[in-house]
N, C-alpha and C positions, 0 to 999 in steps of 0.2 A: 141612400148610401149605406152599404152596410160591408162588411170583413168578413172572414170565416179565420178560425182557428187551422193552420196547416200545418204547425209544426214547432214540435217542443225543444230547443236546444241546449245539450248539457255540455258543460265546459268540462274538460277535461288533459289530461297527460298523455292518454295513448288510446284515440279516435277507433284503431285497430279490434284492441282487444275490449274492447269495453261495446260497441256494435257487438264483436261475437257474442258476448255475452249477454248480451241484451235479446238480440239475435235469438240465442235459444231459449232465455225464460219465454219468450213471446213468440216463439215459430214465426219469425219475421225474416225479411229479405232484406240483401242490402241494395240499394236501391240508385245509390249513386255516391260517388267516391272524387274526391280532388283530393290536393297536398295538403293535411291537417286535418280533412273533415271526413265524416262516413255519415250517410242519411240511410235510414232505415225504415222498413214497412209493411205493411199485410196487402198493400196494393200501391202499383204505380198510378201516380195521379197528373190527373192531366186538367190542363188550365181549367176545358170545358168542363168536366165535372165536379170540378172544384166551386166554379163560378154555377154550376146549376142545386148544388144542394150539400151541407155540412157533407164531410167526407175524414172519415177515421184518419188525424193528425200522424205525421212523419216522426221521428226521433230524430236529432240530428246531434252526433256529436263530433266538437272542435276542439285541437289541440290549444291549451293558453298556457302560457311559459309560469303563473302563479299556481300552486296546491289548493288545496278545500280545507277551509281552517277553521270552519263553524257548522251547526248544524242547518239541513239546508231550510229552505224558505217555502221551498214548494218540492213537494213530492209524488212521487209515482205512487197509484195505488193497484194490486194485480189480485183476479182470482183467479184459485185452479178450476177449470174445469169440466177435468175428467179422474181427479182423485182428490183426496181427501188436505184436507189444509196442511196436517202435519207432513204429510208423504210430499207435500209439494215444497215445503219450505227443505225434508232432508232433498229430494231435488236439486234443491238452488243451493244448496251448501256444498252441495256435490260439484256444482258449476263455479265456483267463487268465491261466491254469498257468504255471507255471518250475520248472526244474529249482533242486534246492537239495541243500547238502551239509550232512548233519550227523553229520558220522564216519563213514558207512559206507565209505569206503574204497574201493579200484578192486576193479572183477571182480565184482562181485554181478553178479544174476542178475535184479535188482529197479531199479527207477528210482525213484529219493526227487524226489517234487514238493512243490510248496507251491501251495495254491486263492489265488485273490487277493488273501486278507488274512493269506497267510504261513503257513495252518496245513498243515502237513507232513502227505503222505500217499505209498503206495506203488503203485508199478503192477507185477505182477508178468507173471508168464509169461503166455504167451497159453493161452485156451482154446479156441480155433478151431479146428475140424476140421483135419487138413493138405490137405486140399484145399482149403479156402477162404484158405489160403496158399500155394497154386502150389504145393505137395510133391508129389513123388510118393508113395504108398506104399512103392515098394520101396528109395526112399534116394536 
């Protein structure tokens, strides 16, 4: 007997805008929609495929009538990649996003954001080829 991981659920105030914005850090779709909730994702999934092998988890978020009053417990980690860590983070700023501190301290390696309604996530290193960041190979 075993589970698979299908899907991540964030509580939230406005199911809407917070999917969009999710939405485009992630080039994801929205994938199915009721009163208070939006599910989102890079593929629709289906019982069978779920049931034959892990399969890249859904977003889902639900309107709840309480705010986000602490920092969260579990968070999103994202990379860019087809540009550089900074150009992705002005990216998300452009979309919502804000940088935010919650202890980590100078010199990380990582950018601590927060999506529109404050929930903390990470932007790490980039995963972009170094040619589609002006490198050269040899240094």
């Amino acid at each position: 007997m075993t589970s698979r991981f299908t899907e991540l659920t964030v509580d939230c105030d406005d199911p809407e805008r917070l999917a969009a914005f999710w939405c485009e850090v992630l080039d994801f779709k929205v994938i199915d929609r009721a009163e208070g909730k939006v599910e989102i994702g890079s593929w629709v999934p289906t019982v069978e495929e779920v049931r034959a092998r892990q399969m890249p988890p859904t977003l889902v978020f639900i309107r709840v009538p309480e705010g986000k009053t602490a920092k969260n417990r579990l968070h999103l980690d994202v990379s860019p990649i087809d540009g550089s860590t900074e150009d992705e983070v002005t990216r998300l700023l452009g979309l919502g996003a804000t940088r935010t501190d919650v202890g980590q301290g100078p010199g990380r390696s990582w950018v601590v954001m927060a999506d529109p309604e404050g929930n903390e996530f990470d932007v790490l290193r980039t995963l972009a080829p170094d040619d589609r960041l002006g490198k050269s190979l040899g240094g």
